[in-house]
C-alpha positions in Angstrom: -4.4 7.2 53.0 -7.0 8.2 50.2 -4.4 10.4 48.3 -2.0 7.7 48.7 -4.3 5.3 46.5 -5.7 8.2 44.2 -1.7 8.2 43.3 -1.7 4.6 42.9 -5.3 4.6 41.2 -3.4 7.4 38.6 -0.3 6.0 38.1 -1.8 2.8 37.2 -4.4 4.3 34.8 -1.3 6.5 33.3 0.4 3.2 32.7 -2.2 1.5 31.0 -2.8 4.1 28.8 0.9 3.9 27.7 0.6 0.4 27.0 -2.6 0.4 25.2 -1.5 3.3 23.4 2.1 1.1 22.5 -0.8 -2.0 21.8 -2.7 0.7 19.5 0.3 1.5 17.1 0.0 -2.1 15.7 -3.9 -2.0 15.3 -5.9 0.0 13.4 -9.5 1.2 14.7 -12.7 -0.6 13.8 -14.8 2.2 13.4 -11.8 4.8 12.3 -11.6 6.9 9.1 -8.3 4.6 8.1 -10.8 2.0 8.0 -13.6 3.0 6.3 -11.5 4.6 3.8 -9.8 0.6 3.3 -13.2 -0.8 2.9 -14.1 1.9 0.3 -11.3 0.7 -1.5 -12.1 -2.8 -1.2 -15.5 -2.4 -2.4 -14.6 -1.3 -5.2 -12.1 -3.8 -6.2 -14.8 -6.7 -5.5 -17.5 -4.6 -8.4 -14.5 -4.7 -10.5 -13.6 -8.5 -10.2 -17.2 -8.8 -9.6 -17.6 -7.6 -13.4 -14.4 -8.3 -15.1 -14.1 -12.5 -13.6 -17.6 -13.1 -15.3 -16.9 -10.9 -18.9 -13.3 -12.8 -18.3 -15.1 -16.4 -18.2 -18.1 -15.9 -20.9 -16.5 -14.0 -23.7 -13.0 -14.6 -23.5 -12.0 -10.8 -24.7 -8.5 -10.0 -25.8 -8.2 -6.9 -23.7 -8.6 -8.5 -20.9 -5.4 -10.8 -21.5 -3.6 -7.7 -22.0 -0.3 -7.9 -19.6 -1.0 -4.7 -18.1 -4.4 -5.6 -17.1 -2.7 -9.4 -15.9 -0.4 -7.1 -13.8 -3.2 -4.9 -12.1 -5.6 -8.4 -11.6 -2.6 -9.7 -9.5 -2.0 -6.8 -7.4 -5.9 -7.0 -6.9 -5.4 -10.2 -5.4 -2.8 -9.0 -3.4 -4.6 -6.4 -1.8 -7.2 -9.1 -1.5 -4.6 -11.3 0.6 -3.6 -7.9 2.4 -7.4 -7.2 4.1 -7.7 -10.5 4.9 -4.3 -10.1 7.1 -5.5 -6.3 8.2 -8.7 -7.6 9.3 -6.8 -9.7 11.8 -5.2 -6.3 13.1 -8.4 -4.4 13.2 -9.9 -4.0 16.6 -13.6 -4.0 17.2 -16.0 -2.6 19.9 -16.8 -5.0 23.0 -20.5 -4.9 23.3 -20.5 -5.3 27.1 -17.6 -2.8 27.9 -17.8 -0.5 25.1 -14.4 -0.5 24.6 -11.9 -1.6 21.6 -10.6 -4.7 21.8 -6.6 -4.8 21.1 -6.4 -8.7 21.9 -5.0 -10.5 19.2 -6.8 -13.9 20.0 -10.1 -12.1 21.0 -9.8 -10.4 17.4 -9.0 -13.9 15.1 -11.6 -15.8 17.4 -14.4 -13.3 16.1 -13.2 -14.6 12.3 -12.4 -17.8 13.0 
């Protein structure tokens, strides 16, 4: 009887690990390197518009009007747009459990 249920106790743990690791291909970990390397990134986009937004507004300078520089401001936005939508997809620890939270709902209510 208790091998019977160590089977069952297995097979059940073998099949939730299969479906969180499905659940995991569509999230991208909290605390990963992936992560931290995106926030790098977004940092320093925000001490660039952080720096070029007030230059842009006081002084008015030509170079800054420059398409190329038009271009790169709008892709900056994008990628602006793009965290907010990866942040939604980014799972974070459970402070009771200790364990990631792949919930979709549990994950927006934590922004929202």
């Amino acid at each position: 009887m208790s091998s019977n249920r160590s089977d069952l106790e297995s097979l059940a743990e073998e099949k939730v690990g299969k479906d969180q690791s499905i659940n995991m291909k569509w999230f991208i970990k909290g605390n990963g390197p992936a992560r931290f390397r995106w926030d790098i990134i977004i940092i320093l986009l925000s001490i660039y518009n952080s720096i070029t937004i007030p230059v842009s507004i006081a002084f008015q300078p030509e170079i800054l009007n420059h398409k190329y520089v038009t271009i790169f401001d709008a892709v900056v936005d994008l990628i602006f747009l793009l965290d907010i939508i990866i942040s939604f997809r980014t799972t974070y620890m459970d402070t009771v459990s200790g364990a990631d939270v792949t919930d979709s709902h549990k994950i927006a209510a934590l922004y929202l």
